[in-house]
C-alpha positions as CSV (number, residue, x, y, z in Angstrom):
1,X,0.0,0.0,0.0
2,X,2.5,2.7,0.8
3,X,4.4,1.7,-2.3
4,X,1.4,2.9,-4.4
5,X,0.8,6.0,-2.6
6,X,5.0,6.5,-3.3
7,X,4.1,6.1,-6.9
8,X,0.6,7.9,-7.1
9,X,2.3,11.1,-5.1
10,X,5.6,11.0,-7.4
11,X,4.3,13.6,-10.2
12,X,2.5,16.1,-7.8
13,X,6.2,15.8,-5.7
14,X,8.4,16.5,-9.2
15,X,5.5,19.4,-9.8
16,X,6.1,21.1,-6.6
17,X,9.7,20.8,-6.8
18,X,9.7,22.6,-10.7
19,X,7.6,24.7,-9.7
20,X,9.4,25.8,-6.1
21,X,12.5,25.9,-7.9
22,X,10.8,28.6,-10.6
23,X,9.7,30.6,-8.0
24,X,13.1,30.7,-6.4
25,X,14.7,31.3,-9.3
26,X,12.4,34.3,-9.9
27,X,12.9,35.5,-6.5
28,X,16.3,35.8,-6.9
29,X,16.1,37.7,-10.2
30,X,14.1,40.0,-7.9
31,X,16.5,40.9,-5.4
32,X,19.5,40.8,-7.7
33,X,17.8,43.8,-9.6
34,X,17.1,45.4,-6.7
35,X,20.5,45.2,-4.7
36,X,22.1,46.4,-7.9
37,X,19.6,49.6,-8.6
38,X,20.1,50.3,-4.2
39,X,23.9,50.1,-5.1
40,X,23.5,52.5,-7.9
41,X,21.4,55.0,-5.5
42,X,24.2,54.7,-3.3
43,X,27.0,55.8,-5.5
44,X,25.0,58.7,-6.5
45,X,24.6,59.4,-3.3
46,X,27.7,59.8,-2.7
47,X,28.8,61.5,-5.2
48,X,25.9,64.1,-4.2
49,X,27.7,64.0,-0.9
50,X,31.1,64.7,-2.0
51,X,30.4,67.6,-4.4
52,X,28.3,69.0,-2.2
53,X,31.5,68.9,0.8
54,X,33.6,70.2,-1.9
55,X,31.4,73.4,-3.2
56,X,30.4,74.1,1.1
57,X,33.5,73.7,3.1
58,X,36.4,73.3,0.6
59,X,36.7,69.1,2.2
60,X,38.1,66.3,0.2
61,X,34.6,64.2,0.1
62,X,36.8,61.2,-1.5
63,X,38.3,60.5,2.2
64,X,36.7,58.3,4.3
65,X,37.5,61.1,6.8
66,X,36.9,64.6,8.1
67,X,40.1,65.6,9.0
68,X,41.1,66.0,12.6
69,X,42.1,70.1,12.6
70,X,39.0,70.8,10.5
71,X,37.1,72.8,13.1
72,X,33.5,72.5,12.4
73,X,32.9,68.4,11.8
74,X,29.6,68.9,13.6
75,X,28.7,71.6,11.5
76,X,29.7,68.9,8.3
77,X,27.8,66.1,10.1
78,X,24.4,67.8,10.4
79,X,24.6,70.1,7.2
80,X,24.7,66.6,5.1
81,X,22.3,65.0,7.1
82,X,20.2,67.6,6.6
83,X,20.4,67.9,3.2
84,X,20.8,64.5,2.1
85,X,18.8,62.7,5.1
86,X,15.7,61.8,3.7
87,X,17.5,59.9,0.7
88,X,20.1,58.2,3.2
89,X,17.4,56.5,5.0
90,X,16.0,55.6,2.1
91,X,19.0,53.7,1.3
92,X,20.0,52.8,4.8
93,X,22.3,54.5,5.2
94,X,23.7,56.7,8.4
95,X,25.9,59.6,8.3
96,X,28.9,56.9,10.1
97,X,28.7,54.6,7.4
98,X,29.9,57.2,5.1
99,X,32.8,58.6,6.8
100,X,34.4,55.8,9.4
């Protein structure tokens, strides 16, 4: 008896697993194209970011650092998130992750 069931249940089983395996497949398509357009935002972002550290206080927005006898890295900190806050939580992002 179970041997029949076995061989009854075997197309439904070899349906479920195409069919799971299709789904997953299209999944992943998913959330590859999404990481990479998030990754794209992100380098804009940056970019964004840099220029506008370069055109406001004259800093190097390339370095993963504000540097230690710039006076005003507060005045850095909140003028970026400020200005580009609403698109770095968007992304995810925090004002650290930018500059460690």
């Amino acid at each position: 008896m179970n041997k029949v069931k076995k061989v009854l249940l075997y197309p439904f089983r070899v349906i479920r697993s195409m069919f799971s395996r299709v789904l997953f497949w299209r999944m992943r398509r998913a959330l590859n194209k999404s990481v990479k357009v998030q990754c794209e935002k992100r380098v804009l972002l940056r970019k964004d970011i840099n220029l506008f550290l370069k055109e406001y206080f004259g800093l190097n927005g390339r370095s993963e650092f504000i540097p230690s006898d710039f006076k005003n890295t507060e005045e850095v900190r909140i003028a970026t998130v400020e200005k580009f806050g609403v698109r770095m939580s968007a992304l995810s992002l925090h004002y650290t992750d930018l500059f460690k």
